[in-house]
N, C-alpha and C positions, 0 to 999 in steps of 0.2 A: 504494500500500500504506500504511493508513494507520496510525498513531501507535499504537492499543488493537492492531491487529493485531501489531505486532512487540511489544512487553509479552507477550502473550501467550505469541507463537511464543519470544521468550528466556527467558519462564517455563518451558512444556515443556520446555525443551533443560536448564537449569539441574535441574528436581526430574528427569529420566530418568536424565542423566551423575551423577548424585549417587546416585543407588540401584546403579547402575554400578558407579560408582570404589567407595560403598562392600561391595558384594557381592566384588570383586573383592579389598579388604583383610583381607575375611572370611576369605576362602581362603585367605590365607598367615598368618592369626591363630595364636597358640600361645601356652605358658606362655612361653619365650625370645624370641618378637618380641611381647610383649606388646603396642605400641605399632598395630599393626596393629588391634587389639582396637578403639582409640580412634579411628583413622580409620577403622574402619568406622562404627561407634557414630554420627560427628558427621554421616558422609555419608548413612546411612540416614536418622538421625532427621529428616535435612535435607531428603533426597527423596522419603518420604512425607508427611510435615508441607507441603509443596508442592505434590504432585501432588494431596494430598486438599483443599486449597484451592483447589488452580486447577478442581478439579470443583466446587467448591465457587461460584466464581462464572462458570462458562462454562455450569454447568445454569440460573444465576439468568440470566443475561441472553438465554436461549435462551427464559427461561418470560415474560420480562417486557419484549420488545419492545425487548432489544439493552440493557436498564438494567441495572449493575450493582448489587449490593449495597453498603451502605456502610458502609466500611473497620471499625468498629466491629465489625461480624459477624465480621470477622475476627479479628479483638484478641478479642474473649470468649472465642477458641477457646484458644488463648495456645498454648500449643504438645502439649495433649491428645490426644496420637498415635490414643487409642482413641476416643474422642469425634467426632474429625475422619475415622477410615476407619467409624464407623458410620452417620456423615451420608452418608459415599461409598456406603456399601452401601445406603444408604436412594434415593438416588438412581439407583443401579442398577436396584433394586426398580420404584421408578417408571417407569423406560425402560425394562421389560419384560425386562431381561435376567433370563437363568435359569440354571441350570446348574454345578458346581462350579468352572468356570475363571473362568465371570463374576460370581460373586458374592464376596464376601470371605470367603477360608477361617478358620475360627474351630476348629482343633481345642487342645488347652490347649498345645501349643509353640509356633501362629502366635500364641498370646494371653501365652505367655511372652516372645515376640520384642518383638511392641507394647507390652507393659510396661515391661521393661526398655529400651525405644529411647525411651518416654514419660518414666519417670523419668530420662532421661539428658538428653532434651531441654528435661523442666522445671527444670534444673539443682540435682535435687537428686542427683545424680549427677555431673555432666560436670567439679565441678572437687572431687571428693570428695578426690584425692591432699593441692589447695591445704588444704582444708578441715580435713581432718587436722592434718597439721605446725603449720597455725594455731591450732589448739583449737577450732576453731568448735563449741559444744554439738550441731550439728544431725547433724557426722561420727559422734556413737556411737552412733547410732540409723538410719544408712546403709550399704548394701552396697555394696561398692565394684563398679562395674557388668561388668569382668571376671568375677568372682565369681559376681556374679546371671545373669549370659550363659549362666556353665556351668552353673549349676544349675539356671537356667529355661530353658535351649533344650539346650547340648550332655548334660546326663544324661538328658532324657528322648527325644532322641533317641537315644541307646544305649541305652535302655529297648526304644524301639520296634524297630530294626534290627540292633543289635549282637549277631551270633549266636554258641554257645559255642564252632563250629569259627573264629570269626577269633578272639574271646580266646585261646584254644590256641595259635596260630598266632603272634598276640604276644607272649605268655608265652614260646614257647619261642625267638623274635628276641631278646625279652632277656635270656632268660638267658644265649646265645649271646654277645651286646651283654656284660655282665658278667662273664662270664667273663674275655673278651678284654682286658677293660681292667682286672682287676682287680688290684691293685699299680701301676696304671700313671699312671691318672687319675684325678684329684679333681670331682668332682661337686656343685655348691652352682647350685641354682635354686629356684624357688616356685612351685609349681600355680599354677592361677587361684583356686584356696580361699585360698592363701595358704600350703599347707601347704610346709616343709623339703623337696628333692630332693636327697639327700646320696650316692644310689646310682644305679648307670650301668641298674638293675633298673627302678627307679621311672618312671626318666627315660624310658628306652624303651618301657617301656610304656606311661605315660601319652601319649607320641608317639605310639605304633601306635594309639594308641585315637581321640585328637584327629582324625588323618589320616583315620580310618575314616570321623568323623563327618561331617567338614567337605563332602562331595559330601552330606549328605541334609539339614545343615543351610542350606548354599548352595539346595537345594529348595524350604526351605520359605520362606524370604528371600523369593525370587525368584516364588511364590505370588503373596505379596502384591503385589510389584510387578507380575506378569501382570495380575490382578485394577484395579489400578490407571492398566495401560495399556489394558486393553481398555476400561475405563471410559469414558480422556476420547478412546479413538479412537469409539467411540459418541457420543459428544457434540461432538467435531468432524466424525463426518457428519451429525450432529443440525442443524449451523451451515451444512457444505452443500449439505442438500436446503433449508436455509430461505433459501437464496442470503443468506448474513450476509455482508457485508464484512468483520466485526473477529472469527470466528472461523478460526483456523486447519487447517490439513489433519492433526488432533493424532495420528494416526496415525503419521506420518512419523517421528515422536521416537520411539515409545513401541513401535514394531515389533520390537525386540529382545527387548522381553521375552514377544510373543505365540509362543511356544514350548514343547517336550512338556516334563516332569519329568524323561525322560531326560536330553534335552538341556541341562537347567539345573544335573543331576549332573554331567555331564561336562565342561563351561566353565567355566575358571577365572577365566579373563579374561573384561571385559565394559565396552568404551563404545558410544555411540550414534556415534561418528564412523568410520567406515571406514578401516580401515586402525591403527585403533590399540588395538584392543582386545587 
């Protein structure tokens, strides 16, 4: 087994367990574990930015007799989440795949998630907190990428699904929620806008509403990652009908995510190692 093969096969293992761990931080993300926000954030932008390069050079040495591309090709992509998954989809295109699970879904929440995961990974987001406190001039003219999460993925998926019998449903948990505590407990949190939580009303509702989203948002995540692992398991059986020595069997990593939209709503958890997801 030789040297380019295991690079490879620890490549796939690395960008899959990253889109993983981060979907899986996604899930327990909210306005109070804020910090889940940002391990999702580092693990996403980590394990698409990987898997769409390692398509990026298993399609190149499949077209050009085992030679890779040279490392340069990479570096110019620098970390352009959306640039590097429409190279992915362009190479899809070319291996004839077809069909809404095999191609890269582009409705405006998968192209809000790429953005926001793009600006995070060009770091003009990722250390916006440092940036702030320091005066950096670049902090006042940046979204703090919580912020842009919800407004570019979680409001317009409440747009899309959030129907008026579960607002009802919420509204009437919190005012329940408020009542009960009301003279009791003190209330001080911050949306993901940013905005004051001073009421047990607020709080629970924006809760019931986050919770609602989080299974359609984890959907559409997990899209892209489908899209990304049927990719390179087509491009590692691309490697063994062409009997390659140094492509791996990329299926094996990336078989977690070849699964329904059902099933992506209702799994919270998610690694590629058995047993521990």
């Amino acid at each position: 087994m030789n040297e380019i093969w295991q690079a490879l096969a620890r490549e796939a293992a690395i960008a899959a367990e990253h889109m993983a761990i981060g979907v899986t931080a996604l899930s327990r993300a909210n306005y109070a574990q804020h910090a889940y926000y940002g391990q999702a954030f580092f693990a996403l932008s980590i394990g698409f930015e990987r898997a769409s390069k390692l398509a990026l050079v298993v399609d190149h040495a499949l077209n050009h007799g085992g030679q890779f591309p040279a490392h340069k090709v990479l570096r110019d992509y620098c970390h352009r989440l959306g640039d590097l998954l429409d190279n992915a989809d362009k190479i899809a295109e070319r291996r004839g795949l077809t069909g809404t699970e095999s191609r890269l879904p582009r409705s405006n929440i998968h192209d809000g998630i790429v953005g926001v995961l793009s600006d995070f990974a060009s770091n003009l987001t990722r250390y916006y907190n440092l940036a702030l406190v320091t005066g950096d001039p670049k902090a006042e003219h940046i979204v703090d990428p919580g912020r842009a999460w919800f407004e570019r993925v979680t409001v317009p998926v409440l747009n899309a699904h959030y129907r008026r019998r579960e607002r009802q449903r919420h509204e009437s948990k919190a005012t329940q929620i408020a009542e009960l505590l009301n003279g009791i407990a003190t209330v001080r949190f911050h949306s993901e806008r940013g905005d004051e939580l001073t009421s047990a009303y607020d709080a629970s509702l924006l809760t019931g509403m986050t919770r609602f989203a989080i299974p359609y948002t984890r959907m559409y995540v997990m899209q892209i990652a489908r899209f990304l692992g049927g990719l390179l398991s087509t491009l590692g059986y691309a490697g063994y009908q062409l009997g390659s020595p140094i492509i791996p069997h990329l299926s094996e990593f990336f078989a977690i995510f070849n699964n329904t939209d059902d099933y992506f709503r209702q799994r919270k958890r998610w690694s590629i190692y058995p047993g521990t997801s």
